[in-house]
C-alpha positions as CSV (number, residue, x, y, z in Angstrom):
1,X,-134.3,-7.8,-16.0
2,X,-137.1,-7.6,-13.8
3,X,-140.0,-9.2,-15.8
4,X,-141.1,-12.4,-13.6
5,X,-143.0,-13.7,-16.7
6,X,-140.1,-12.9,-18.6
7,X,-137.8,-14.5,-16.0
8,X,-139.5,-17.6,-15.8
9,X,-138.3,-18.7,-19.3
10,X,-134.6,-18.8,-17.8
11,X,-133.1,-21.9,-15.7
12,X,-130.6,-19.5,-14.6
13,X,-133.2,-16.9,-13.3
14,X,-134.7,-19.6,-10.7
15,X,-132.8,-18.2,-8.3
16,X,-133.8,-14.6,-8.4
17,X,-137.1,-15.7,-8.4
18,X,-136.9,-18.0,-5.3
19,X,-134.8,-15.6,-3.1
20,X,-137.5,-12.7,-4.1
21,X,-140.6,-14.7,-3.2
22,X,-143.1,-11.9,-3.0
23,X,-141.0,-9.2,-4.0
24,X,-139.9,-8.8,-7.1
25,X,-137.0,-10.4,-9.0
26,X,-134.0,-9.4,-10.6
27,X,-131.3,-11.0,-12.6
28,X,-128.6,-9.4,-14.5
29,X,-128.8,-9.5,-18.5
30,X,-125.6,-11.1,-18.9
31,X,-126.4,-14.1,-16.9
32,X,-129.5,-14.5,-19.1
33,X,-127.3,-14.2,-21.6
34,X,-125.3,-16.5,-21.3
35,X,-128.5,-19.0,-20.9
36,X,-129.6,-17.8,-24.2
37,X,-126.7,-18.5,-26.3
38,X,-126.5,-21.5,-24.9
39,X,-129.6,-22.6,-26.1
40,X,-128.9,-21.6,-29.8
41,X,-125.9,-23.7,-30.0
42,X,-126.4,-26.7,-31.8
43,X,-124.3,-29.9,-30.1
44,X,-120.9,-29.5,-30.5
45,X,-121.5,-26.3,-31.6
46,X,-118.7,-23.3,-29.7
47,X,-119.2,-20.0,-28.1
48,X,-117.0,-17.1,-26.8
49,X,-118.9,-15.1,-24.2
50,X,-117.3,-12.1,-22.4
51,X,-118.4,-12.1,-18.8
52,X,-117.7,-9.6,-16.0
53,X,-114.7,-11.1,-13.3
54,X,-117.2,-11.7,-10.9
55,X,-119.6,-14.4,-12.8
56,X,-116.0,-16.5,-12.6
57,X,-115.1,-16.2,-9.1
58,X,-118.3,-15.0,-6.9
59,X,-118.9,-17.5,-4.5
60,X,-123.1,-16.9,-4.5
61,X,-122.5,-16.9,-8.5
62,X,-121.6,-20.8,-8.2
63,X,-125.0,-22.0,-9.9
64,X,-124.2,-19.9,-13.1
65,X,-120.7,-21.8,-13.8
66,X,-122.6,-25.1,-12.5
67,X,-125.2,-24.8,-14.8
68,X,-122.6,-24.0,-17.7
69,X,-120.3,-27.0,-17.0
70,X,-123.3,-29.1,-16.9
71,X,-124.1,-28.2,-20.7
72,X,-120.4,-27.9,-22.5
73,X,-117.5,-28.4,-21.6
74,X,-114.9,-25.7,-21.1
75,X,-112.4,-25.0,-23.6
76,X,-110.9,-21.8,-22.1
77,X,-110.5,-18.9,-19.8
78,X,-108.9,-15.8,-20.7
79,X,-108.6,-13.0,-18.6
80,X,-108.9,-9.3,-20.4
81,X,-106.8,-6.5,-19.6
82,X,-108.5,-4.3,-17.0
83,X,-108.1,-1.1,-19.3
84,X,-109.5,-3.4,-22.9
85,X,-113.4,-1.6,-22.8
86,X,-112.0,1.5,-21.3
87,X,-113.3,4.3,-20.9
88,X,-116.8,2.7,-21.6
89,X,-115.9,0.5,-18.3
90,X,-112.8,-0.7,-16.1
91,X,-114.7,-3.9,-14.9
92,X,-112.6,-6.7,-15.1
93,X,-113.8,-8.9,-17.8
94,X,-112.7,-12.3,-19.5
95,X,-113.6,-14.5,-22.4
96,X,-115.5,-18.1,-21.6
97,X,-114.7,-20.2,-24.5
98,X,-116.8,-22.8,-24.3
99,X,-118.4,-26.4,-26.5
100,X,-121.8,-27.6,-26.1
101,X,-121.9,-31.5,-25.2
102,X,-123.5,-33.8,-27.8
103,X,-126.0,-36.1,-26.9
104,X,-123.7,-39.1,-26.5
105,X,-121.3,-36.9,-24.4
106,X,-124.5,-36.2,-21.9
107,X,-125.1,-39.8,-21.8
108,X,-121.4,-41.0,-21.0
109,X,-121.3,-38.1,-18.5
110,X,-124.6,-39.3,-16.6
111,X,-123.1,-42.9,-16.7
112,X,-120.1,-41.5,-14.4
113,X,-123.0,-39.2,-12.4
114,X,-124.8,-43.3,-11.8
115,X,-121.3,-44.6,-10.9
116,X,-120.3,-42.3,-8.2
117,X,-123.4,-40.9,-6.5
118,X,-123.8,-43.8,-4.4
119,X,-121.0,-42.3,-2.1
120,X,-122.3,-38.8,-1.8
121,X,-121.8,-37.4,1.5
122,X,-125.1,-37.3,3.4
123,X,-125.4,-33.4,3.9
124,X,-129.0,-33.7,5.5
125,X,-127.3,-35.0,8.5
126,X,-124.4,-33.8,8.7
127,X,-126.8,-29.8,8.5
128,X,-128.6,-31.9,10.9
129,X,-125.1,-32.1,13.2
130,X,-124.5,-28.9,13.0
131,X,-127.6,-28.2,14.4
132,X,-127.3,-30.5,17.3
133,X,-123.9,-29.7,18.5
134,X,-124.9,-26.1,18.4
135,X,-128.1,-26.3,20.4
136,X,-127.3,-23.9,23.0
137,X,-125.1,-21.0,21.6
138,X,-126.5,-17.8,19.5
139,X,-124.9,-19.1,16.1
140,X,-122.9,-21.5,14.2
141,X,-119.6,-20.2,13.6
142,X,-118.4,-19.7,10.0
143,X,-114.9,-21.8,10.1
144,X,-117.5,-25.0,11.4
145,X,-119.5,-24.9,8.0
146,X,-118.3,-26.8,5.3
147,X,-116.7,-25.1,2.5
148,X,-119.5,-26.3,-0.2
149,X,-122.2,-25.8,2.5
150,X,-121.4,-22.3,3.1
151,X,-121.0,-21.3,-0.4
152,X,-124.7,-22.6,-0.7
153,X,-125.8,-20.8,2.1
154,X,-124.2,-16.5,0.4
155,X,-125.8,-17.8,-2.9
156,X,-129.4,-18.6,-1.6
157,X,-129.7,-16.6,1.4
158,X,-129.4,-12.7,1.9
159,X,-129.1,-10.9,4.9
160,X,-133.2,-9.2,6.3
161,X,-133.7,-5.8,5.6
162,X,-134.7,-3.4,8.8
163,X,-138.4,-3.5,7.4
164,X,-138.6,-7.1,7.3
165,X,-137.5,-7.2,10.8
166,X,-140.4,-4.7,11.4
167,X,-138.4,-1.7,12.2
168,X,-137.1,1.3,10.2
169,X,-133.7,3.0,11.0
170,X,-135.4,5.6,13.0
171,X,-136.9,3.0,15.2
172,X,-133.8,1.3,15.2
173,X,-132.4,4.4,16.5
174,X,-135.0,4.9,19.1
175,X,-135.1,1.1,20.3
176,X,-131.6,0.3,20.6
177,X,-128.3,1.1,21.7
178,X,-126.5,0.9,18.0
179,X,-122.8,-1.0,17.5
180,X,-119.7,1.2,16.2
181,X,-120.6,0.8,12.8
182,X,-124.7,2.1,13.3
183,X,-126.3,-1.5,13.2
184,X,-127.6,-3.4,16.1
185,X,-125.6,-6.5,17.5
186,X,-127.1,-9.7,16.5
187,X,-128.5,-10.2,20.0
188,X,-130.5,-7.4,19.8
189,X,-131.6,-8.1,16.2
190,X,-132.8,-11.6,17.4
191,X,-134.6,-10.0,20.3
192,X,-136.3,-7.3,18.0
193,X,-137.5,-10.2,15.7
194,X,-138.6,-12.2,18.3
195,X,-141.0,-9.1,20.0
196,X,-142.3,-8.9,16.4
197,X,-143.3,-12.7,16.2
198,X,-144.9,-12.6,19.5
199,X,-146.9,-9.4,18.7
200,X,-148.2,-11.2,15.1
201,X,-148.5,-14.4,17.3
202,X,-150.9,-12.0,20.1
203,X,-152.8,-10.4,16.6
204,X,-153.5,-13.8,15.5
205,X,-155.0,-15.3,18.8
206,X,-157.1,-11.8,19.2
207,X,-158.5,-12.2,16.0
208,X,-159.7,-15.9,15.8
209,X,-161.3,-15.1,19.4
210,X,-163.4,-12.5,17.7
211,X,-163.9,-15.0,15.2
212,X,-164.7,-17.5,18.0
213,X,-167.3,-15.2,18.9
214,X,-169.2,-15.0,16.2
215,X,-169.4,-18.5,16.4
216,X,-170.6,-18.5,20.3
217,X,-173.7,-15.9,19.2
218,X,-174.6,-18.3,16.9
219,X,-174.2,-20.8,19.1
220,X,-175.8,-18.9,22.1
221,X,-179.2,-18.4,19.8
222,X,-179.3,-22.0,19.3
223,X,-179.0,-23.1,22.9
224,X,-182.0,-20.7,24.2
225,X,-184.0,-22.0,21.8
226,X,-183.0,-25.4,22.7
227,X,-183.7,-24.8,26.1
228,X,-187.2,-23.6,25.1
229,X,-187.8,-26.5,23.0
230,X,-186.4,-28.8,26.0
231,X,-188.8,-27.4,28.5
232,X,-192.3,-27.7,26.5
233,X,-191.4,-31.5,25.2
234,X,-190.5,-32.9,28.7
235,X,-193.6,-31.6,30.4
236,X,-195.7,-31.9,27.2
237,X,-198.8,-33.8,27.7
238,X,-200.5,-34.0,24.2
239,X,-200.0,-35.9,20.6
240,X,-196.6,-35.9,18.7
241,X,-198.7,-34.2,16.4
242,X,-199.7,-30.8,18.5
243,X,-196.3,-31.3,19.7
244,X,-195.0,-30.3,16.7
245,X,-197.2,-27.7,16.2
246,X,-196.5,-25.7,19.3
247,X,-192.8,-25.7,18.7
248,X,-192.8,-24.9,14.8
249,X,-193.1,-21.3,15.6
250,X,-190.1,-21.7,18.0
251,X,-187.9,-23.6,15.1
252,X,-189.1,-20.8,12.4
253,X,-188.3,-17.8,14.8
254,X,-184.7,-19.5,15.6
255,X,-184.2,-20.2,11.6
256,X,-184.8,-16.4,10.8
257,X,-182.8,-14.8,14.1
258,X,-180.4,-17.0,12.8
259,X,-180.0,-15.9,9.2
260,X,-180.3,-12.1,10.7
261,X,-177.5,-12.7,12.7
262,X,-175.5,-14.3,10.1
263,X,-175.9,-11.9,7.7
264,X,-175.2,-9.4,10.7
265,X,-172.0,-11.0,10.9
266,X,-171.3,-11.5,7.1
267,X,-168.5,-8.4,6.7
268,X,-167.2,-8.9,10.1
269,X,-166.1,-12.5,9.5
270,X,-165.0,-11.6,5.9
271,X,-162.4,-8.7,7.5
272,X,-161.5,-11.3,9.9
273,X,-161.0,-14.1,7.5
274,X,-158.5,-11.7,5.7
275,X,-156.8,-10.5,8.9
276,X,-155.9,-13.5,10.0
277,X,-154.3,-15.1,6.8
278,X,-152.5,-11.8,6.5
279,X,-151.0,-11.8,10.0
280,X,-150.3,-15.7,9.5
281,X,-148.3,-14.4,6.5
282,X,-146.3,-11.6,7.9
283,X,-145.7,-14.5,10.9
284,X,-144.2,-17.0,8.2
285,X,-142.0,-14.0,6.9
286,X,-141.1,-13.0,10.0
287,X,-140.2,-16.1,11.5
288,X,-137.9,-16.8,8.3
289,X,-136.7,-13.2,9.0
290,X,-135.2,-14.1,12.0
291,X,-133.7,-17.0,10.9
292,X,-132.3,-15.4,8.4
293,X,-130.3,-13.5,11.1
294,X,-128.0,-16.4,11.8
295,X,-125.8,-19.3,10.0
296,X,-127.5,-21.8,12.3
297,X,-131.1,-20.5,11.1
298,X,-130.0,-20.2,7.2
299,X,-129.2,-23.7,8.1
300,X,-132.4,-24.5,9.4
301,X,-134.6,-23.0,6.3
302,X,-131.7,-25.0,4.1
303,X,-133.1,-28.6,5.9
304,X,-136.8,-27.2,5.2
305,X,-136.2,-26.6,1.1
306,X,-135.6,-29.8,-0.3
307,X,-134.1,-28.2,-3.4
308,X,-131.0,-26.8,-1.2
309,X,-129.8,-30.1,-0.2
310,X,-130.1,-31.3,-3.7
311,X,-128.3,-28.9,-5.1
312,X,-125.5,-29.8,-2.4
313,X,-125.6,-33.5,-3.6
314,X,-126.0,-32.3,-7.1
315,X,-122.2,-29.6,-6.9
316,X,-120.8,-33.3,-4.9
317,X,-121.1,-35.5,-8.1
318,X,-120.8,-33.1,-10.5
319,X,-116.9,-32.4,-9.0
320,X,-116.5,-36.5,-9.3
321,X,-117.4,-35.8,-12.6
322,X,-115.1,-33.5,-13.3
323,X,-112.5,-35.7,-11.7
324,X,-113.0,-38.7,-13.9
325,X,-113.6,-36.6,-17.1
326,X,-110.3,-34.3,-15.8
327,X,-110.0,-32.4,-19.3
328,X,-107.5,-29.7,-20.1
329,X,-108.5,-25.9,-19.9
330,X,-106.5,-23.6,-21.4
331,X,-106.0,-20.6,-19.5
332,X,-104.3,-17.7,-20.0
333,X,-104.7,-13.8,-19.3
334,X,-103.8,-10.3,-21.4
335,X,-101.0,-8.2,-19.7
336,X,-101.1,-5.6,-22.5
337,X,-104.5,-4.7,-23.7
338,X,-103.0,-2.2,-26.1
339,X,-105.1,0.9,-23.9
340,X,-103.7,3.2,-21.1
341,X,-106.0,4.0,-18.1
342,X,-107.9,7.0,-19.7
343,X,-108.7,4.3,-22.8
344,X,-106.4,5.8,-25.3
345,X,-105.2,3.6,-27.6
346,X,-101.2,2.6,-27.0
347,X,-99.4,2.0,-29.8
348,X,-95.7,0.1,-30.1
349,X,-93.1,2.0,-31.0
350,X,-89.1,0.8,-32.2
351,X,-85.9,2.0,-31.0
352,X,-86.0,5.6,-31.8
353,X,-89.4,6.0,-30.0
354,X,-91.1,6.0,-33.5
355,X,-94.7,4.6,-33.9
356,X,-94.5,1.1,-36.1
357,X,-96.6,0.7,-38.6
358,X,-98.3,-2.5,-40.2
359,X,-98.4,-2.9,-44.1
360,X,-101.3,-1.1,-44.2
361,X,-99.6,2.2,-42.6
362,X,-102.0,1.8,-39.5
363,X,-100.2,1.8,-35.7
364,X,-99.9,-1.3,-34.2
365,X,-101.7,-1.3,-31.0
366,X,-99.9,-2.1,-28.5
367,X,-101.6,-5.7,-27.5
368,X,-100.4,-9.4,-26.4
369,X,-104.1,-10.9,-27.8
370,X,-103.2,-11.8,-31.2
371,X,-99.6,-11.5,-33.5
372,X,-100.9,-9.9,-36.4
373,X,-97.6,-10.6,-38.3
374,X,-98.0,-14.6,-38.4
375,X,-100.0,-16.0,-41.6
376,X,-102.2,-18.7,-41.7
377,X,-99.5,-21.1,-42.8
378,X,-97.5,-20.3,-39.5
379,X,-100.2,-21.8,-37.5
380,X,-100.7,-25.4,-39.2
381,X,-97.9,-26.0,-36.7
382,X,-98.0,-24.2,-33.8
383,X,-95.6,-25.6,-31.6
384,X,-93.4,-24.5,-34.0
385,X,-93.9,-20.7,-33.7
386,X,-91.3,-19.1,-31.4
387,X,-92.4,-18.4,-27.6
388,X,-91.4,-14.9,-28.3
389,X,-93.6,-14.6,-31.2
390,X,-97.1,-16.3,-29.1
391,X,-100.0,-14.2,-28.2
392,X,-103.0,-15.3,-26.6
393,X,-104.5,-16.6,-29.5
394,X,-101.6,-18.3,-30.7
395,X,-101.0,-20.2,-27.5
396,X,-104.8,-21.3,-27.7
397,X,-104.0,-22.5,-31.0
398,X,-100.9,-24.3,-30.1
399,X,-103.2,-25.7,-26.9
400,X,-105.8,-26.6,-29.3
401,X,-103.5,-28.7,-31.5
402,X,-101.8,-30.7,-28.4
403,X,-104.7,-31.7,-27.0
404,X,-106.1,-32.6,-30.6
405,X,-109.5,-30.8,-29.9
406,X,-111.5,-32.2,-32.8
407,X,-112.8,-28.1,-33.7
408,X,-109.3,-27.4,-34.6
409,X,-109.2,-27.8,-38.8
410,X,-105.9,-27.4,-40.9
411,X,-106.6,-26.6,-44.9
C-alpha cells in the first residue's frame, strides 16, 4: 500500500509514514491487515491471522507485535510447515491466535502500567551517555547500545541512499577509492556528506547576500536622498512652511524611485525567497543524512524526536506488564504439512505402502495439524486423548482446557 491518505487511517502505518517523510510511504497489506481485523473484533471477540515468519521475529517489526499485545492478549503461536502454501509460496508462515481485551481487561492492565512506570529506566540520559563517552571517536559501537535501544534504532532508522548523500554511484566511483565490497568506508561517506553541507551552507550565505543587496539599493536610494534633504534643512533660512515646499519634490521623487526599484526587484526577491528555503531544506536533509551514517548520529536524531524515547519508555512498561500478567501461550509448530517441496500433496500410506483412505474413500493427507479420526466427544476431555493420537489442534484444545480459557465451550 502506498496511498498516504489511505495510510493515514492505520496506527500501524505511522511508521512508514514517518521514516518516508517527503518520499512516499509504503507498508505491506498484511500488516494493515492485521490492524483491520483487529478493529472488527468486538471485546473478547478471537482471531486467527496467518502472518509471514518475519512479522514474529524481525527485530525493526517490534511495533507490529507491540501494538498487537497492547490490544489482546495472545492465545497462541503456531508455526506452519514451510512447504503448507506451496507452490503458491515457500515463505515461512504461522498462525497468530489471538483475543481482544475487554474494557475492564484494559483498565486492570493500565492499573499495572501506573504501578510500575515510576521505575522506568531514564533512556534520555543514558542516549545522552552514550553520547558523552563517545565524544571523540567516529561511532558508537554496536555491542555498547542497549539491546531495546538498538532494536529502536533498525526499526526507525534506514541506512541514506547515494542520492541523499548527493552523489550517484558513478560519482562515487570517480570521487573515491571504493572498499572490497564497491561502497565507500564510513570515513569517506562522512567526509562526502560533510562537503555537501558546506556547499548548501556556501549556497545559502550567497543567496541571502544577494538578498541583502536588494535591501542595501533600497537602502542606498533612501540615504542620498536623506543627504539631500539634510543639506537644504541645515542651511535653510526661510519658514517651516516653504521648507516643506522645497523638499516635497525631493520626498515624491524618492517615493516613486523607490516603488520602481521595488517592483524592479519583485521576481528577483521572489526566486530568492524560494532558493533559499529550498537549500535550507536540502541542508536539514542532508545534515540528517549524515547522521544517519552512524549509530552515534541515529542516536542523536533519536534524542531530537520525542516520540522515540517514548516509545522506549513505552516497550519498558509494557514488558513489566507482561511480567505481572505472565499468562500461558501455547506454542506449537507443524513438522508434517501433508505437501512435498514441489507442493504435491503427500498422502499416508499403511504397511504395504498402500494409500489409506478416510470413510469417505478420500487419501488422507499426510498432516500433524488436525486428527481427523477423533469425534467431538473425544475432545470434552482432552487430556484424556493419547499423546500419540494429538495434533496441533488437539494439543491447543487440551492447552485450552488446562488453563480454563473462558472461549473454550463443552455441549
Amino acid at each position: 500500500m502506498k496511498d498516504k491518505a489511505m495510510l493515514g487511517h492505520y496506527d500501524l502505518a505511522k511508521p512508514a509514514l514517518k521514516r518516508a517523510k517527503n518520499k512516499s510511504a509504503k507498508e505491506e497489506r498484511d500488516v494493515l491487515f492485521i490492524e483491520r481485523i483487529m478493529k472488527f473484533l468486538k471485546p473478547g471477540g478471537r482471531a486467527a491471522i496467518v502472518l509471514p515468519q518475519g512479522k514474529f521475529n524481525n527485530s525493526s517489526l517490534a511495533f507490529i507485535r507491540e501494538w498487537i499485545l497492547r490490544k489482546a492478549r495472545l492465545l497462541a503461536v503456531v508455526g506452519l510447515h514451510p512447504n503448507t502454501f506451496k507452490p503458491h509460496t515457500g515463505t515461512k508462515t504461522s498462525v497468530l491466535f489471538i483475543q481482544k481485551y475487554t474494557p475492564q481487561q484494559l483498565a486492570d492492565i493500565e492499573t499495572v502500567k501506573q504501578e510500575v512506570q515510576a521505575s522506568c529506566p531514564d533512556y534520555e540520559d543514558q542516549i545522552n551517555q552514550l553520547i558523552q563517552n563517545h565524544a571523540y571517536q567516529v561511532d558508537i559501537p554496536e555491542q555498547d547500545i542497549p539491546e531495546e535501544v538498538m532494536e529502536m534504532i533498525l526499526e526507525n532508522f534506514s541506512d541514506p541512499e547515494p542520492e541523499d548523500l548527493g552523489f550517484s554511484m558513478a560519482e562515487e566511483d570517480r570521487e573515491f577509492d571504493l572498499a572490497a565490497d564497491g561502497v565507500p568506508d564510513l570515513e569517506e561517506q562522512i567526509d562526502q556528506a560533510d562537503e555537501q553541507i558546506e556547499g548548501l551552507k556556501k549556497e545559502i550565505l550567497k543567496a541571502k547576500m544577494k538578498f541583502s543587496d536588494l535591501d542595501s539599493d533600497l537602502e542606498a536610494l533612501k540615504q542620498k536622498a536623506d543627504q539631500e534633504i539634510e543639506l537644504i534643512s541645515s542651511t535653510w533660512e526661510g519658514t517651516k512652511k516653504d521648507l516643506n515646499n522645497e523638499l516635497k519634490p525631493i520626498k515624491e521623487q524618492l517615493k516613486a524611485d523607490t516603488k520602481v526599484l521595488k517592483a524592479g526587484q519583485k521576481e528577483t526577491r521572489k526566486k530568492l525567497k524560494a532558493m533559499i528555503t529550498s537549500l535550507e531544506k536540502d541542508l536539514v536533509l542532508a545534515e540528517a543524512a549524515k547522521k544517519l551514517l552512524t549509530l552515534k548520529g541515529k542516536l542523536e536524531l533519536a534524542l531530537e524526536d520525542g516520540e522515540m524515547i517514548e516509545t522506549l519508555k513505552a516497550r519498558w512498561i509494557d514488558a513489566e506488564v507482561a511480567k505481572k500478567l505472565d499468562y500461558p501461550i501455547f506454542m506449537a509448530v507443524s513438522e508434517r504439512g501433508g505437501k512435498n517441496n514441489s507442493g504435491d500433496y503427500e498422502h499416508r500410506v499403511d504397511e504395504a505402502g498402500d494409500t489409506m483412505e478416510d470413510g469417505a474413500g478420500q487419501p488422507i493427507i499426510d498432516q500433524d495439524l488436525v486428527n481427523y479420526d477423533l469425534k467431538h466427544d473425544d475432545l470434552k476431555d482432552a487430556l484424556a486423548i493419547p499423546e500419540d493420537d494429538l495434533c496441533v489442534a488437539e494439543a491447543f484444545v487440551r492447552f485450552a482446557q488446562k488453563h480454563d480459557l473462558d472461549f473454550w465451550r463443552v455441549g
